[in-house]
C-alpha positions as CSV (number, residue, x, y, z in Angstrom):
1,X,-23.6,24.5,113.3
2,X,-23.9,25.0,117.0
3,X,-25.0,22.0,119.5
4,X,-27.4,22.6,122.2
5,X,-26.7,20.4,125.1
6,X,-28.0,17.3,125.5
7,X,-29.0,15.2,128.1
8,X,-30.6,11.8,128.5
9,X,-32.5,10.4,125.4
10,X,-36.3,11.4,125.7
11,X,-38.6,9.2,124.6
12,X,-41.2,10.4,122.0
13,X,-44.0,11.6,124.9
14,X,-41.3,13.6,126.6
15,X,-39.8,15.1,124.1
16,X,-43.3,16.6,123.6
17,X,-44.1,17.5,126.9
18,X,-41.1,19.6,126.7
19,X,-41.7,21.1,123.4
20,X,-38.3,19.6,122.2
21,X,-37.4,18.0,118.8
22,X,-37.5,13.9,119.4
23,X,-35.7,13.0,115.9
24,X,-32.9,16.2,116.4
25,X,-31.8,14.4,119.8
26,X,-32.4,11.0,118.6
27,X,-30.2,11.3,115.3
28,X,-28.1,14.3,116.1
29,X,-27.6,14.8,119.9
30,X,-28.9,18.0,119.5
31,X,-31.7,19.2,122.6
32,X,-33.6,22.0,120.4
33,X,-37.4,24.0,120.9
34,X,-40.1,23.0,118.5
35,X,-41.2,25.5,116.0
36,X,-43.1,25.9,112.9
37,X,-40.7,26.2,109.5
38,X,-41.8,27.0,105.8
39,X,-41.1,24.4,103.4
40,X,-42.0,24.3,99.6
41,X,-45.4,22.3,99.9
42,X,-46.6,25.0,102.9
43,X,-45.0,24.6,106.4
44,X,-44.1,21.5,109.5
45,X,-43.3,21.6,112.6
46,X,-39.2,20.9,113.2
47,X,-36.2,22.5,114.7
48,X,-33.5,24.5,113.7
49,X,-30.3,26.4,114.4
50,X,-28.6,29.7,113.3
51,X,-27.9,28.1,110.2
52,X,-31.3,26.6,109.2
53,X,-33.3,23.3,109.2
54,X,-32.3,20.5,111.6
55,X,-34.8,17.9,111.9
56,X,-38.4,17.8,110.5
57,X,-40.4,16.2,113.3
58,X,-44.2,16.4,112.1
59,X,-45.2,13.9,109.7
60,X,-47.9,16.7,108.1
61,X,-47.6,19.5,106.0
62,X,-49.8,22.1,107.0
63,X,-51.2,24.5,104.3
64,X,-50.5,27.6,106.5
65,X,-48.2,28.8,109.2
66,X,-51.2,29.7,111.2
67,X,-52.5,26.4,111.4
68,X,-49.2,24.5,111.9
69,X,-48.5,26.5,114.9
70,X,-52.5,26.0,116.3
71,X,-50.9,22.1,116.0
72,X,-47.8,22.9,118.0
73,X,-50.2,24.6,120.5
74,X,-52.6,21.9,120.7
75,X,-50.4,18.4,120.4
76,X,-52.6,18.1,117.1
77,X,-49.7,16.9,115.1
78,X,-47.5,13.3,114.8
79,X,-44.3,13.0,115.4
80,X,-41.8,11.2,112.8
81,X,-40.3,8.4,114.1
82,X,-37.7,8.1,111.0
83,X,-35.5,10.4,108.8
């Protein structure tokens, strides 16, 4: 697994504002874009790498990918503040 680079430790707010994953950085040290990822239940927002998964940063599960990505979009979504 590849590391993006890292920086200072955002807090939850600015890790929004710049679309990057709060928990991935937090836990892992690892600067990476938001995006919406399938999962068995339907789909959630989270980051990943060339290799899959890395962190699963909306608490919901959204039924499609369309309307987890209108969330991205909109801020409509909480972020997990635990594993």
């Amino acid at each position: 697994m590849s590391h993006a680079s890292s920086s200072a430790p955002l807090s939850v707010d600015q890790a929004r504002t710049e679309s990057a994953g709060y928990l991935a950085l937090a836990l892992l040290g690892e600067r990476r874009p938001l995006q919406v990822l399938p999962s068995a239940a339907g789909h959630y927002i989270g980051t990943a790498d060339e290799d899959g998964p890395v962190s699963r940063e909306s608490v919901e599960c959204f039924p499609s990918h369309a309307e987890a990505s209108h969330a991205l979009e909109t801020g409509q979504w909480q972020q997990r503040l635990i594993p």
